[in-house]
C-alpha positions in Angstrom: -25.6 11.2 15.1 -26.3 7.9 13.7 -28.8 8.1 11.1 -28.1 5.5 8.6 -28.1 2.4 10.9 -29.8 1.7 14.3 -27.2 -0.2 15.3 -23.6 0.8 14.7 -22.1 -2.3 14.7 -24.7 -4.0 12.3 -22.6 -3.7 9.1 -20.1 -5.4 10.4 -21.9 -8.7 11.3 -23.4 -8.7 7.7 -27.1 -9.3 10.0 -28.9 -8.3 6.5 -26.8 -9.7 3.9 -26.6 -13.6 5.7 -29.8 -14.8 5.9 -29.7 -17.7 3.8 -27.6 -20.8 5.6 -26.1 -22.0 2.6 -24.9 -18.7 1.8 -22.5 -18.9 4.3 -21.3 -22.6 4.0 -20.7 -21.4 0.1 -18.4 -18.1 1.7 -16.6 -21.1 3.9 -15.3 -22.6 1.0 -15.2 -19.8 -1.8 -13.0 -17.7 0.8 -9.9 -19.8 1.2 -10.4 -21.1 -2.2 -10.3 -18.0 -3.7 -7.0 -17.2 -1.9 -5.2 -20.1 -2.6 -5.6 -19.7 -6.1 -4.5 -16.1 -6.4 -1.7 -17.9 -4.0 -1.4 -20.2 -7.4 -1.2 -17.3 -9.6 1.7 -15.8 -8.3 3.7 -18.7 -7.9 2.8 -19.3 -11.4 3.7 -15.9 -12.6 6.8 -15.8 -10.5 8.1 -19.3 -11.8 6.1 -18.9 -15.5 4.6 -22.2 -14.7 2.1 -23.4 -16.3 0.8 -26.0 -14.0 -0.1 -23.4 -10.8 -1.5 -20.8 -13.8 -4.1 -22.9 -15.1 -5.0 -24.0 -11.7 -5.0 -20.7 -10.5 -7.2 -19.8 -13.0 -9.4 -22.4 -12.8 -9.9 -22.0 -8.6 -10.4 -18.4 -9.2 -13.4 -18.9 -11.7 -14.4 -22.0 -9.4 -14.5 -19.3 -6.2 -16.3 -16.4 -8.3 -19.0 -18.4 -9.8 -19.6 -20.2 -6.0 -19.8 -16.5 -4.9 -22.4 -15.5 -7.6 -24.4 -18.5 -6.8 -24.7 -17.4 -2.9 -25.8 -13.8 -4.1 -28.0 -15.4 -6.0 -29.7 -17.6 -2.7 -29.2 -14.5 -0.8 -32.1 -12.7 -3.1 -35.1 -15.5 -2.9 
């Protein structure tokens, strides 16, 4: 019935994609940073500042490129 994994439940504990310890510090601090500035963006687009915009934008590029580099650890 399962072909595709031995263990059901593997996918879900990321046991292939984790390896790399600094991977996962980087995910501890990319995750909530990425959320708080998408939290920036729409309080900037709901007020049309443009204080929690540019910060917004900032923390998002800041969380995506933190991301890239743990991908990037994750495949040496």
């Amino acid at each position: 019935m399962n072909k595709g994994h031995p263990d059901p439940l593997s996918w879900r504990y990321g046991a292939n994609q984790h390896r790399h310890l600094a991977n996962l510090a980087l995910r501890l601090i990319s995750a909530p940073l990425l959320l708080l500035s998408l939290t920036l963006l729409l309080i900037g687009f709901w007020q049309a500042g443009f204080v929690p915009l540019s910060l917004g934008a900032i923390g998002l590029y800041a969380a995506l490129a933190i991301e890239l580099h743990g991908r990037h650890l994750e495949r040496k």
